[in-house]
N, CA, C and O atoms as a GROMACS GRO file, in nm:
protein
  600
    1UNK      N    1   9.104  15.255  13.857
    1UNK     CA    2   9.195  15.213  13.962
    1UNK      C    3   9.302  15.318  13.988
    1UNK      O    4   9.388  15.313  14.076
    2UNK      N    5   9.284  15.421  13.890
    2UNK     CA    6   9.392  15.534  13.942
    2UNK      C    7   9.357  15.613  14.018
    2UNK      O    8   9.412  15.723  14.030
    3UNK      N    9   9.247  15.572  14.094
    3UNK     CA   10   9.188  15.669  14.213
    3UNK      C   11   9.262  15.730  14.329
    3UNK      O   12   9.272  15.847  14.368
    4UNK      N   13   9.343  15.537  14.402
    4UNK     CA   14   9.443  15.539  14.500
    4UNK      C   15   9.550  15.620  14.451
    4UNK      O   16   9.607  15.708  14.515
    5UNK      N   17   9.565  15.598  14.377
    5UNK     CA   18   9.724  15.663  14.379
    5UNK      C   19   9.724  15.842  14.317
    5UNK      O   20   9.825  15.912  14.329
    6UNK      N   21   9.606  15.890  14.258
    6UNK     CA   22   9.590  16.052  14.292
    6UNK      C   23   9.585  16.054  14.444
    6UNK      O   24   9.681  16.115  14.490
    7UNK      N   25   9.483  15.994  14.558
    7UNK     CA   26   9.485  16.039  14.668
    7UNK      C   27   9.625  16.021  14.761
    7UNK      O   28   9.645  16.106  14.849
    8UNK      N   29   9.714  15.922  14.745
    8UNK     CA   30   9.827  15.899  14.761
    8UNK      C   31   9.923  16.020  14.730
    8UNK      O   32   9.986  16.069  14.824
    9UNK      N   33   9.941  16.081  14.575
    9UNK     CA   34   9.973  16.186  14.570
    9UNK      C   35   9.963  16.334  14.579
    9UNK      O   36  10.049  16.421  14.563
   10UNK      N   37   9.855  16.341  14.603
   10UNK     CA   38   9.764  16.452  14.671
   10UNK      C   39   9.764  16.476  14.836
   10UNK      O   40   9.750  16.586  14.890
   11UNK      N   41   9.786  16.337  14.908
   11UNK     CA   42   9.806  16.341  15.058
   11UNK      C   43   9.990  16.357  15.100
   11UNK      O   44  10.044  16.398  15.202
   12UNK      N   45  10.051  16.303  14.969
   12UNK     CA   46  10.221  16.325  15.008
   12UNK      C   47  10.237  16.381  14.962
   12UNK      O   48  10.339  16.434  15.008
   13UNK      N   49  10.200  16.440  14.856
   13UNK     CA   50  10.308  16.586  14.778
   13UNK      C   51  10.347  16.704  14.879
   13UNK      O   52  10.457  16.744  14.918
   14UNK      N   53  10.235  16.740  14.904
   14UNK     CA   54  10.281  16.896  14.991
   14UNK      C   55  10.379  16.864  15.065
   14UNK      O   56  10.484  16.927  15.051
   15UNK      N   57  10.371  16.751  15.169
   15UNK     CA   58  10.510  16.706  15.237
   15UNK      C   59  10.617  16.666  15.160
   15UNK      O   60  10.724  16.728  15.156
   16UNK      N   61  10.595  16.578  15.107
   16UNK     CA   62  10.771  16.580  15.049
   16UNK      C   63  10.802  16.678  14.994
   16UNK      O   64  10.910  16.715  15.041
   17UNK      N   65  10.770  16.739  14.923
   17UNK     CA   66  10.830  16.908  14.864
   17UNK      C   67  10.864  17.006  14.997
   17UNK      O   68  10.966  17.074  14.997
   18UNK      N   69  10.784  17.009  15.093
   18UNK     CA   70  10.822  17.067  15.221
   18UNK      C   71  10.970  16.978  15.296
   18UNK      O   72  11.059  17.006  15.376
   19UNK      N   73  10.938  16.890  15.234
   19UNK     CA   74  11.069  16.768  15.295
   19UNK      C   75  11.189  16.790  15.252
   19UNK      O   76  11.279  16.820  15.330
   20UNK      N   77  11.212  16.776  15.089
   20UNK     CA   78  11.265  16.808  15.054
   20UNK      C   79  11.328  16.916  14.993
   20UNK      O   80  11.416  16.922  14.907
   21UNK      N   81  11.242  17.030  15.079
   21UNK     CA   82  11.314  17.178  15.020
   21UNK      C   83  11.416  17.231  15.189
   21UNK      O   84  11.486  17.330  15.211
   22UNK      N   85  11.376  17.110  15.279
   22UNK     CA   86  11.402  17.161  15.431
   22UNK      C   87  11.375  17.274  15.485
   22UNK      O   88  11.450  17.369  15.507
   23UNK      N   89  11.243  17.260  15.509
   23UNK     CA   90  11.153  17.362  15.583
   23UNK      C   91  11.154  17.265  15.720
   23UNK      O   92  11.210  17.158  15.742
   24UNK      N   93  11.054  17.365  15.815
   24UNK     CA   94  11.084  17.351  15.931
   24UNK      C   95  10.989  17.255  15.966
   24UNK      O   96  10.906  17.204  15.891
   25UNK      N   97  11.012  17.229  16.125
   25UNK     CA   98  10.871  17.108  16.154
   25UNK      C   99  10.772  17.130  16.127
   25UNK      O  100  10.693  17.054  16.070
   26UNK      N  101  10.744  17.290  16.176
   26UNK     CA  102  10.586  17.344  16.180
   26UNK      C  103  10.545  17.330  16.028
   26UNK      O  104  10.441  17.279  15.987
   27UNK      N  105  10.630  17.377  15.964
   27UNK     CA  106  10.599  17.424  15.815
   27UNK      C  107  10.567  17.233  15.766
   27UNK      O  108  10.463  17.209  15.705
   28UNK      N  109  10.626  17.163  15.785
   28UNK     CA  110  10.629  16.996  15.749
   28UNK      C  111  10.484  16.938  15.854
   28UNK      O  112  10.428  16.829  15.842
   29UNK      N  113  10.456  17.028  15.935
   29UNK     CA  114  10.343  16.948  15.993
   29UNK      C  115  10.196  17.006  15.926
   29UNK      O  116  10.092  16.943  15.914
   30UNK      N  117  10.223  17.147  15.887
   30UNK     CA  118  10.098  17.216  15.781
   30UNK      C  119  10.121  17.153  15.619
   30UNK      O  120  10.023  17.157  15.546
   31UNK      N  121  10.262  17.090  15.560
   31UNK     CA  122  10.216  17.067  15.480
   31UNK      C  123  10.158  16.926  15.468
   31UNK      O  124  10.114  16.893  15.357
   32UNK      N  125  10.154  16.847  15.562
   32UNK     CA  126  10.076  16.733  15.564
   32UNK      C  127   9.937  16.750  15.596
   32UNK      O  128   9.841  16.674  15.580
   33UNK      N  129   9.946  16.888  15.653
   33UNK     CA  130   9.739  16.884  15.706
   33UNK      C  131   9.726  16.950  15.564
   33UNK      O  132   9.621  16.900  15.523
   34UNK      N  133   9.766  17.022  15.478
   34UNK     CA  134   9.741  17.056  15.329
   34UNK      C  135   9.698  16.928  15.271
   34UNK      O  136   9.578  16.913  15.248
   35UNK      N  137   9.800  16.816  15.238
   35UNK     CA  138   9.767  16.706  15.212
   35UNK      C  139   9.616  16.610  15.221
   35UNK      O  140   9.545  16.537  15.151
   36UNK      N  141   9.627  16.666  15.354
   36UNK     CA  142   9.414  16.616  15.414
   36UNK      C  143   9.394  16.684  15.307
   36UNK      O  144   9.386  16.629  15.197
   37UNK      N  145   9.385  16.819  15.323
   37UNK     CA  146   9.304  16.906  15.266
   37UNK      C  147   9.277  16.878  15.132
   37UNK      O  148   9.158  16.860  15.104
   38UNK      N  149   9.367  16.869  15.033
   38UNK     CA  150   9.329  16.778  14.914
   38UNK      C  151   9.283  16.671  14.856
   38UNK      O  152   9.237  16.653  14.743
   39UNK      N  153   9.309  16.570  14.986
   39UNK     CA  154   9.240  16.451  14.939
   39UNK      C  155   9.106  16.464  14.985
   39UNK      O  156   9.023  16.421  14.905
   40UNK      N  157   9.051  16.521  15.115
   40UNK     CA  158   8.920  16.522  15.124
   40UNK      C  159   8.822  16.648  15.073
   40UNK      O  160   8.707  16.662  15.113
   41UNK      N  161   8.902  16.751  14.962
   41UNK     CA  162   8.816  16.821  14.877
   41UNK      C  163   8.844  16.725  14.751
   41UNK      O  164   8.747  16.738  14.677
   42UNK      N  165   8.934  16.635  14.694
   42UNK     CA  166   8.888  16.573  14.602
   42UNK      C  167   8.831  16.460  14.574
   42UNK      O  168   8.804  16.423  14.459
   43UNK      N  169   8.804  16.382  14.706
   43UNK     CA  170   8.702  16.276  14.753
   43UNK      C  171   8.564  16.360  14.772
   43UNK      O  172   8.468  16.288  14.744
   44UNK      N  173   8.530  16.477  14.807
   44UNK     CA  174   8.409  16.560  14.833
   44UNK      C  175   8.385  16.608  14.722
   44UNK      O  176   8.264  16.631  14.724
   45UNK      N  177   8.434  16.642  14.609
   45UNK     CA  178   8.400  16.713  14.510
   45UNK      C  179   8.360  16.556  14.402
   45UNK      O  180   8.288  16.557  14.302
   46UNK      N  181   8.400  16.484  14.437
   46UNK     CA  182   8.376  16.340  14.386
   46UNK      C  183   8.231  16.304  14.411
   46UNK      O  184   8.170  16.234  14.330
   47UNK      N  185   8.176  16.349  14.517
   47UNK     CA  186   8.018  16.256  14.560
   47UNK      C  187   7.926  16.344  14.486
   47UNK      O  188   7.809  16.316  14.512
   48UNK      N  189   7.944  16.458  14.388
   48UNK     CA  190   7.912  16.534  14.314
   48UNK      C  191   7.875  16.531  14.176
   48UNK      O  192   7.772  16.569  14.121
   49UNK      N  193   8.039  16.449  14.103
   49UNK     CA  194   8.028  16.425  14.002
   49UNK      C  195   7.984  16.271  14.036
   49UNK      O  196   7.863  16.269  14.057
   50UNK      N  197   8.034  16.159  14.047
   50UNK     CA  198   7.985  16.060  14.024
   50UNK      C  199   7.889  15.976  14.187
   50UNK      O  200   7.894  15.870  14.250
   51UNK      N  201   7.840  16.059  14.188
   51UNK     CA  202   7.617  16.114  14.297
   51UNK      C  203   7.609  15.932  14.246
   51UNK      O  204   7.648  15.846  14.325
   52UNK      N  205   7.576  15.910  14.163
   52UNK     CA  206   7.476  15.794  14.109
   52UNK      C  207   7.573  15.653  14.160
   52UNK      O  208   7.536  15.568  14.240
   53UNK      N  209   7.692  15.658  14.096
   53UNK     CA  210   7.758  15.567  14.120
   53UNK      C  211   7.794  15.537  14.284
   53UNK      O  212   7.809  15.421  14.322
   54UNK      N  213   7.808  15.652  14.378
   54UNK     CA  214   7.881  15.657  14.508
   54UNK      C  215   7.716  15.602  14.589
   54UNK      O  216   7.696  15.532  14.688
   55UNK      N  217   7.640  15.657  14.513
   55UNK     CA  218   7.500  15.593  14.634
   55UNK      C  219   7.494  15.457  14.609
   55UNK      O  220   7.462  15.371  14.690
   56UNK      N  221   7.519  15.444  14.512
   56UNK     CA  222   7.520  15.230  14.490
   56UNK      C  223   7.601  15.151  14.580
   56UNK      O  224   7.594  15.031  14.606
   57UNK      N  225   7.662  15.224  14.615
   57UNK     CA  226   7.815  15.188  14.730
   57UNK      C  227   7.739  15.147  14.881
   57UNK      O  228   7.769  15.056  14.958
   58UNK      N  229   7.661  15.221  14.891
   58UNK     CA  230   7.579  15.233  15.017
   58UNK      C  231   7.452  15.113  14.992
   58UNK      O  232   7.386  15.110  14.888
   59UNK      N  233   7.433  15.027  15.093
   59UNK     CA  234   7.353  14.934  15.061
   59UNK      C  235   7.184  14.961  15.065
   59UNK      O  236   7.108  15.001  15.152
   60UNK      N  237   7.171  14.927  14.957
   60UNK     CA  238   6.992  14.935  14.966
   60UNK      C  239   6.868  14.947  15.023
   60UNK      O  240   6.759  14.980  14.976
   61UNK      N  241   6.915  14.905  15.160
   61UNK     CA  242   6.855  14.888  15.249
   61UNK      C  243   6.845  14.990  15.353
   61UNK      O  244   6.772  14.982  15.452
   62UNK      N  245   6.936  15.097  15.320
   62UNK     CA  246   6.967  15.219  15.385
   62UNK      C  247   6.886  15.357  15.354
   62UNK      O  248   6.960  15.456  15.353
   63UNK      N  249   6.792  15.373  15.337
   63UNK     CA  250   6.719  15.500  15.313
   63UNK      C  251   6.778  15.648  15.286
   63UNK      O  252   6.821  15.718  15.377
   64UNK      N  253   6.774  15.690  15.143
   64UNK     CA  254   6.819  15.808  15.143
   64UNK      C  255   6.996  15.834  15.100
   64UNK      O  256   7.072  15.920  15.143
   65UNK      N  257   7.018  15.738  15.012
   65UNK     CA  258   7.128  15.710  14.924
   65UNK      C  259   7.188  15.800  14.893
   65UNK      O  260   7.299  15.836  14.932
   66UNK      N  261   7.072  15.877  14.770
   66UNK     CA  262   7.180  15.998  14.749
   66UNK      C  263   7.213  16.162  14.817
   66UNK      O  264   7.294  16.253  14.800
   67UNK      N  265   7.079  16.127  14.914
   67UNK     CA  266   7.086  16.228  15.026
   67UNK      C  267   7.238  16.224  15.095
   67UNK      O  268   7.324  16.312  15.094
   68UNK      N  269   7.240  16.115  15.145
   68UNK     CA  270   7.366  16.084  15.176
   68UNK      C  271   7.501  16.099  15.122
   68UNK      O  272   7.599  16.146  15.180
   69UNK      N  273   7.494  16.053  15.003
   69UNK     CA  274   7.633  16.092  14.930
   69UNK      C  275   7.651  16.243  14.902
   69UNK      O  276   7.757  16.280  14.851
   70UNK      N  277   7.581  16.308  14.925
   70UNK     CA  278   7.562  16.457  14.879
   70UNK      C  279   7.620  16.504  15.043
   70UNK      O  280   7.698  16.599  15.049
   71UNK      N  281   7.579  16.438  15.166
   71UNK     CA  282   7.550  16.528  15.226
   71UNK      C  283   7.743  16.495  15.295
   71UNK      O  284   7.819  16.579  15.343
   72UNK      N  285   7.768  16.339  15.271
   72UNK     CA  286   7.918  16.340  15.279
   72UNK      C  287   8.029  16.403  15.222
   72UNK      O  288   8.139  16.434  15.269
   73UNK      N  289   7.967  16.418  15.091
   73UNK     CA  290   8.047  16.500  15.023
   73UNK      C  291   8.074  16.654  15.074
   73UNK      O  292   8.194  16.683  15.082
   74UNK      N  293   7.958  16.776  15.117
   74UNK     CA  294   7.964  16.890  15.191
   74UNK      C  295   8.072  16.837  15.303
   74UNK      O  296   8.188  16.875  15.287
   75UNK      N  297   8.038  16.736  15.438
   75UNK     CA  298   8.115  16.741  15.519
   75UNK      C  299   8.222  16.728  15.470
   75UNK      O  300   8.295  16.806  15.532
   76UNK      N  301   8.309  16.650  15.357
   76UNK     CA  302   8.397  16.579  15.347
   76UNK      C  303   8.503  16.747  15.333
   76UNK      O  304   8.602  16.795  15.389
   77UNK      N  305   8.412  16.783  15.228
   77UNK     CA  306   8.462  16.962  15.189
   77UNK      C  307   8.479  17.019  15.283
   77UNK      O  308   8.578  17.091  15.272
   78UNK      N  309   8.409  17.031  15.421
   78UNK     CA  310   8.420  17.159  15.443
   78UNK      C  311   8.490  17.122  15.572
   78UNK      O  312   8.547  17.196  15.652
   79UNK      N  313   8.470  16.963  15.574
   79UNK     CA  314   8.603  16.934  15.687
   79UNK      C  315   8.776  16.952  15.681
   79UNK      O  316   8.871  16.977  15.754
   80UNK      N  317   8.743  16.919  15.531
   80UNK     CA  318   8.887  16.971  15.456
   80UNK      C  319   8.976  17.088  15.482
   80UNK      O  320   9.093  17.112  15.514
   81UNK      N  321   8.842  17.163  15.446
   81UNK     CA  322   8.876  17.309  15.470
   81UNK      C  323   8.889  17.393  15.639
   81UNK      O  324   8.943  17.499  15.670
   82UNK      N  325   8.820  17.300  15.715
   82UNK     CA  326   8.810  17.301  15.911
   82UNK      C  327   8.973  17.300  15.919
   82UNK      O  328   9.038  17.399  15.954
   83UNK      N  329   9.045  17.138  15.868
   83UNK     CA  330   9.128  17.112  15.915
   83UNK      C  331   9.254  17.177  15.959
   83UNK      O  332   9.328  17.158  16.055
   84UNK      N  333   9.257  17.274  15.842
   84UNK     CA  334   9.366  17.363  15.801
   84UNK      C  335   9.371  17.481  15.944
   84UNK      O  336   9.480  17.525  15.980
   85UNK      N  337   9.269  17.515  15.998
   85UNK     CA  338   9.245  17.608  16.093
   85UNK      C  339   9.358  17.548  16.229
   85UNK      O  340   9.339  17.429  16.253
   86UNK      N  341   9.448  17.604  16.298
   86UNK     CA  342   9.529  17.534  16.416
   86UNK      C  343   9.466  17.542  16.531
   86UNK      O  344   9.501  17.478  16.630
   87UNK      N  345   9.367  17.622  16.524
   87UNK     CA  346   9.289  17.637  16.642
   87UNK      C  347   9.174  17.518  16.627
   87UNK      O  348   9.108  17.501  16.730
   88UNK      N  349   9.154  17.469  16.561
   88UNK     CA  350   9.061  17.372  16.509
   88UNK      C  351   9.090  17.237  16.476
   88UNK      O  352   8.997  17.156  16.482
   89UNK      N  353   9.186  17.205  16.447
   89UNK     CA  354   9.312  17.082  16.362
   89UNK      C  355   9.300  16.961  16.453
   89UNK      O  356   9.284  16.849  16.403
   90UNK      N  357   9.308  16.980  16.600
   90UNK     CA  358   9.262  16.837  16.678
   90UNK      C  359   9.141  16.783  16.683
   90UNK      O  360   9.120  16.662  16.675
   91UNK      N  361   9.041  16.884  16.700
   91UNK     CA  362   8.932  16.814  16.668
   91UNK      C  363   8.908  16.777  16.528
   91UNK      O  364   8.926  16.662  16.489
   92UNK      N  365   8.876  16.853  16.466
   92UNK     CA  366   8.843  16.780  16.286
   92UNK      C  367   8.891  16.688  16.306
   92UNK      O  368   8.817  16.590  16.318
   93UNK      N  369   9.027  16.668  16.318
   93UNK     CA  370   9.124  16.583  16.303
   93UNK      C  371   9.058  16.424  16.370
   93UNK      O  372   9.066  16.318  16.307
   94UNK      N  373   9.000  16.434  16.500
   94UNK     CA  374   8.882  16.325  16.551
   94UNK      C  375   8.823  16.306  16.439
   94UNK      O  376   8.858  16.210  16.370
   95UNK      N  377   8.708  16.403  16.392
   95UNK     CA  378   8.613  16.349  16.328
   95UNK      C  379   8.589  16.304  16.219
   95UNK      O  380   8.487  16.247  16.180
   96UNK      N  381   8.764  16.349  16.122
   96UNK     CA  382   8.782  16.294  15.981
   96UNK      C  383   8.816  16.177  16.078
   96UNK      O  384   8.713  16.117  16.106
   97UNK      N  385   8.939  16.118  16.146
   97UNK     CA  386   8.914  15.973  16.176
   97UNK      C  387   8.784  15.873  16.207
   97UNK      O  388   8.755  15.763  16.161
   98UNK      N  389   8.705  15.979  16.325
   98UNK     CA  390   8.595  15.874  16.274
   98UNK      C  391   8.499  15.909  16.138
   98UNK      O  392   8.414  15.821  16.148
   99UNK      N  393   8.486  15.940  16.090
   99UNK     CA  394   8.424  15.940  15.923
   99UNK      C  395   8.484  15.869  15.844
   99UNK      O  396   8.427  15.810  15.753
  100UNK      N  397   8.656  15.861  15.875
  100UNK     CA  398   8.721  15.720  15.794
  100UNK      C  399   8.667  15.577  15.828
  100UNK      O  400   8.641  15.490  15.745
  101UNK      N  401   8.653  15.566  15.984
  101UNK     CA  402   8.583  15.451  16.031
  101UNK      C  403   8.471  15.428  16.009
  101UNK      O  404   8.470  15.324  15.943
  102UNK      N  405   8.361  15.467  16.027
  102UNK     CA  406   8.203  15.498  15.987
  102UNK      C  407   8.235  15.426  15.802
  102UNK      O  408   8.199  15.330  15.734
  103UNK      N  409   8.296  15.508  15.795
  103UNK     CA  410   8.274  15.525  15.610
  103UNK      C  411   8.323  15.380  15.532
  103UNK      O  412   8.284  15.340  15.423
  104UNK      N  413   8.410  15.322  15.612
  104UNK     CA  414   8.495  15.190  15.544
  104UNK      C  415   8.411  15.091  15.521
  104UNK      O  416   8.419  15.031  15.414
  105UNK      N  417   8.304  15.053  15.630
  105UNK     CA  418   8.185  14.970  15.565
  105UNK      C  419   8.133  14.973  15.460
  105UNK      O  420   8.108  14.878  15.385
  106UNK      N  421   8.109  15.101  15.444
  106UNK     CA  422   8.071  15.122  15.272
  106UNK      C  423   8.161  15.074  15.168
  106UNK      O  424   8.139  14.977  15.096
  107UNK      N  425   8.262  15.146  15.166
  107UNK     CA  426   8.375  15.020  15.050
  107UNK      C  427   8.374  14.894  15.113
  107UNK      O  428   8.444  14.820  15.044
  108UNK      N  429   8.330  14.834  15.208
  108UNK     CA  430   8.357  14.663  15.237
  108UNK      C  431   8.282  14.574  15.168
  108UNK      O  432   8.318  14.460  15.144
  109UNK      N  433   8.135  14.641  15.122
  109UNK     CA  434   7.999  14.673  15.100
  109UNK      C  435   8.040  14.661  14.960
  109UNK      O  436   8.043  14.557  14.894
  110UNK      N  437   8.075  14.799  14.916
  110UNK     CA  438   8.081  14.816  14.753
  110UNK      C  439   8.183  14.678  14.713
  110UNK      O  440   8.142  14.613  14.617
  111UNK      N  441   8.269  14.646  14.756
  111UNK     CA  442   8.376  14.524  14.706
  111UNK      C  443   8.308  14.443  14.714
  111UNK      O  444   8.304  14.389  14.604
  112UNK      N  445   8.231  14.382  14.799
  112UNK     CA  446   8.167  14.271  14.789
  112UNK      C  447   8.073  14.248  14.705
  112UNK      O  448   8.080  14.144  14.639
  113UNK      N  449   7.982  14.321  14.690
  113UNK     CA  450   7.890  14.348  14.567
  113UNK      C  451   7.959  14.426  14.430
  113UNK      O  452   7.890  14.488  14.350
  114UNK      N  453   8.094  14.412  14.419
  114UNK     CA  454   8.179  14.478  14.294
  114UNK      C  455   8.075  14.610  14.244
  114UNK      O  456   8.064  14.635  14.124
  115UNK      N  457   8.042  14.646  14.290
  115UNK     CA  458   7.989  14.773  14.308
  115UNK      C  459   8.044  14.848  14.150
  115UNK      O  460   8.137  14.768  14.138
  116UNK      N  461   8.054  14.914  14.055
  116UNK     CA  462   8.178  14.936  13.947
  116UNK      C  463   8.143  15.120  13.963
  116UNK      O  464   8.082  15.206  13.899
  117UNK      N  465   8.231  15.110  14.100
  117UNK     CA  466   8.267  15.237  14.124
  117UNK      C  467   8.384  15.217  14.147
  117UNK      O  468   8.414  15.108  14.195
  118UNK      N  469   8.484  15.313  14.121
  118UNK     CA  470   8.665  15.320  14.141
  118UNK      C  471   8.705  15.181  14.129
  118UNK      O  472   8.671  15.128  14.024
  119UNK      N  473   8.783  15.093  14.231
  119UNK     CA  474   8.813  14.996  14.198
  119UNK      C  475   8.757  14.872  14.224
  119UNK      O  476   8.808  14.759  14.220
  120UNK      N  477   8.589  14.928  14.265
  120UNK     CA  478   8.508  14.804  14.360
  120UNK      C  479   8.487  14.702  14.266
  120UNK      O  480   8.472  14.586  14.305
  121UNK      N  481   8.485  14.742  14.109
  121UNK     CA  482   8.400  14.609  14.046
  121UNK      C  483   8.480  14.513  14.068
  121UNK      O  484   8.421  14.408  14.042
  122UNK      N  485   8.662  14.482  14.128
  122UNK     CA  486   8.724  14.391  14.109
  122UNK      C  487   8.720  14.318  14.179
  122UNK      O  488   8.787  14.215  14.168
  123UNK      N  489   8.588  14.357  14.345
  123UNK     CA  490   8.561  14.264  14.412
  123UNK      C  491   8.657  14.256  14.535
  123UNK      O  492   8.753  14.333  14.538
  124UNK      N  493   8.638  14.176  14.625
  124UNK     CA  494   8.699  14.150  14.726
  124UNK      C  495   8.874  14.186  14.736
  124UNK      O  496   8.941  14.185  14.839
  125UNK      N  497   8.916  14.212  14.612
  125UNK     CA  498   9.039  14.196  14.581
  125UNK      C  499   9.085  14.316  14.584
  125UNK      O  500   9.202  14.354  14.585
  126UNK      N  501   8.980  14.381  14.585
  126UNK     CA  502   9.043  14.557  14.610
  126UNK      C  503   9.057  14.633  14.734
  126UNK      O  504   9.123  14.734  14.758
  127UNK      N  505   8.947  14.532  14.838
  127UNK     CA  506   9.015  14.564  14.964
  127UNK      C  507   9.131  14.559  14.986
  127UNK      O  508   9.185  14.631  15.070
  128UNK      N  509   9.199  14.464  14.907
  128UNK     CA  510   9.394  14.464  14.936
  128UNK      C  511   9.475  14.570  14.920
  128UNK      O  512   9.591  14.580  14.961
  129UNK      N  513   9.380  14.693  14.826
  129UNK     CA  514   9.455  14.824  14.803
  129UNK      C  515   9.367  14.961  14.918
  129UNK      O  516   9.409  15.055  14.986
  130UNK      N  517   9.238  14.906  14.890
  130UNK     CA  518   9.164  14.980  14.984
  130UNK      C  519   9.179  15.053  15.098
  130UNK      O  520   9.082  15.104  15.152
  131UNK      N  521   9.194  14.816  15.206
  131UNK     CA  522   9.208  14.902  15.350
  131UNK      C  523   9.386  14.957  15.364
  131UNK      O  524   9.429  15.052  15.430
  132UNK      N  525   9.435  14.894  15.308
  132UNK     CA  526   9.577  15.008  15.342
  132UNK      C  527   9.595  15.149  15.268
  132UNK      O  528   9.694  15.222  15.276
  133UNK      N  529   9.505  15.165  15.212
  133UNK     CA  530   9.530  15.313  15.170
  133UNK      C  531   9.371  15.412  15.291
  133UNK      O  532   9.351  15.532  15.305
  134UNK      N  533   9.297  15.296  15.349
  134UNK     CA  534   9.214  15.337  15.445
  134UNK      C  535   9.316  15.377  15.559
  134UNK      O  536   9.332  15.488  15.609
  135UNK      N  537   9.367  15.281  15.581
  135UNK     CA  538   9.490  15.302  15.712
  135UNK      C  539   9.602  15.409  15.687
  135UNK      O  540   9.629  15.485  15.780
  136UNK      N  541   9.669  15.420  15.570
  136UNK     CA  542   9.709  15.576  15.570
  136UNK      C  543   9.604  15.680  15.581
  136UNK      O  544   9.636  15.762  15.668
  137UNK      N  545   9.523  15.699  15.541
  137UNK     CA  546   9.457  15.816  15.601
  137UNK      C  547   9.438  15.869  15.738
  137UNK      O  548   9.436  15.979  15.793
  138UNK      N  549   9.422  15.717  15.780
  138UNK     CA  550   9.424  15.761  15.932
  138UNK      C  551   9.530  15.771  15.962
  138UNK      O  552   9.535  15.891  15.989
  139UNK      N  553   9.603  15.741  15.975
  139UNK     CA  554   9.780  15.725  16.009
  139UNK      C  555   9.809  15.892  15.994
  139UNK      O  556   9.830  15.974  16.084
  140UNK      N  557   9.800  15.916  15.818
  140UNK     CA  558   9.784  16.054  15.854
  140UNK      C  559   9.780  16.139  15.908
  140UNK      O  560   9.856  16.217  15.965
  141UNK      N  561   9.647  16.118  15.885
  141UNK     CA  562   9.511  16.254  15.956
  141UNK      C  563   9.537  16.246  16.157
  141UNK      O  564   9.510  16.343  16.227
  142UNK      N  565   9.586  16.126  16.209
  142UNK     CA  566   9.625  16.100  16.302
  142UNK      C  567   9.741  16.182  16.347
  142UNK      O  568   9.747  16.253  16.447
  143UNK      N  569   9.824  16.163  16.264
  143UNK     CA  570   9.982  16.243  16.273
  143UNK      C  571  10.000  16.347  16.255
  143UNK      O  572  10.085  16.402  16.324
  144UNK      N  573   9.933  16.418  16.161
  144UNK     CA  574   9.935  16.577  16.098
  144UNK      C  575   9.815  16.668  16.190
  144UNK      O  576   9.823  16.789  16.215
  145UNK      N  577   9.710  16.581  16.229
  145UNK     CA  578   9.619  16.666  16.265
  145UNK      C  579   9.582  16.647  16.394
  145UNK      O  580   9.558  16.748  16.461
  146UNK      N  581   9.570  16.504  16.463
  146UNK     CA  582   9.509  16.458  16.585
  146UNK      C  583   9.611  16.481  16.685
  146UNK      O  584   9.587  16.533  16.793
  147UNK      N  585   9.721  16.442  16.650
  147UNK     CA  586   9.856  16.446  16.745
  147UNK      C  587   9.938  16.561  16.726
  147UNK      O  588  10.041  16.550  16.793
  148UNK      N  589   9.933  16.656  16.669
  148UNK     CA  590   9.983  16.771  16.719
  148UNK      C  591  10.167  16.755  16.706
  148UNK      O  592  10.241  16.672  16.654
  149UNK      N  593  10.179  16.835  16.754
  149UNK     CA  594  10.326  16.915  16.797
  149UNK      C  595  10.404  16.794  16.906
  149UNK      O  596  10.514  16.834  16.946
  150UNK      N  597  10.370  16.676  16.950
  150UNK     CA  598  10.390  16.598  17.041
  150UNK      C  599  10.548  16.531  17.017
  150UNK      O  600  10.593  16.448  17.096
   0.00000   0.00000   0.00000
């Protein structure tokens, strides 16, 4: 269950240290797309090490399990690494939101079937930490990357 709260601190650190050292907007709006950048190389470097457990997440009925978790994991990486680009940052910035959307069925999935990956075995009850730490990401990835300088 200490999953949420590395990605929590991995998506706010770079900003608040940029926050609180008073750097500038620009510099406070890269260190929140840094922030992506860590949580979705350490959610991507995740479908790697625990491959077996993350395809169970995905329902049975879906062909090509761990093809899949493998192949989310590359995007998840190398979207990470897209994001950071400013010439590039609005779009990624789309397509990590929709990959957050796409992807949430799967934890709706794993909770319901307590799945005993991260905090799914606890069942329905972990959506309560889930989708709001689903909704910061987007909130995020929305703010730092989709919306720009606005």
């Amino acid at each position: 269950m200490t999953t949420p709260l590395i990605i929590v601190c991995l998506l706010t650190s770079p900003w608040l240290l940029a926050k609180f050292t008073g750097r500038s907007r620009q510099t406070l709006r890269n260190a929140g797309t840094l922030g992506l950048t860590l949580v979705f190389c350490f959610t991507g470097v995740g479908h790697f090490i625990e491959t077996k457990s993350m395809a169970e997440m995905i329902p049975p009925w879906l062909p090509g399990r761990v093809a899949a978790v493998y192949v989310t994991g590359v995007l998840e990486i190398l979207l990470a690494c897209l994001v950071l680009k400013p010439t590039l940052r609005r779009q990624i910035g789309w397509v990590l939101l929709a990959m957050l959307i796409l992807l949430l069925p799967w934890n709706i999935y794993a909770a319901i079937e307590r799945v005993p990956m991260g905090g799914h075995a606890w069942g329905p009850v972990y959506l309560a930490i889930r989708f709001p730490l689903q909704l910061l990401l987007m909130a995020w990835t929305y703010w730092f990357a989709v919306r720009g300088d606005k």
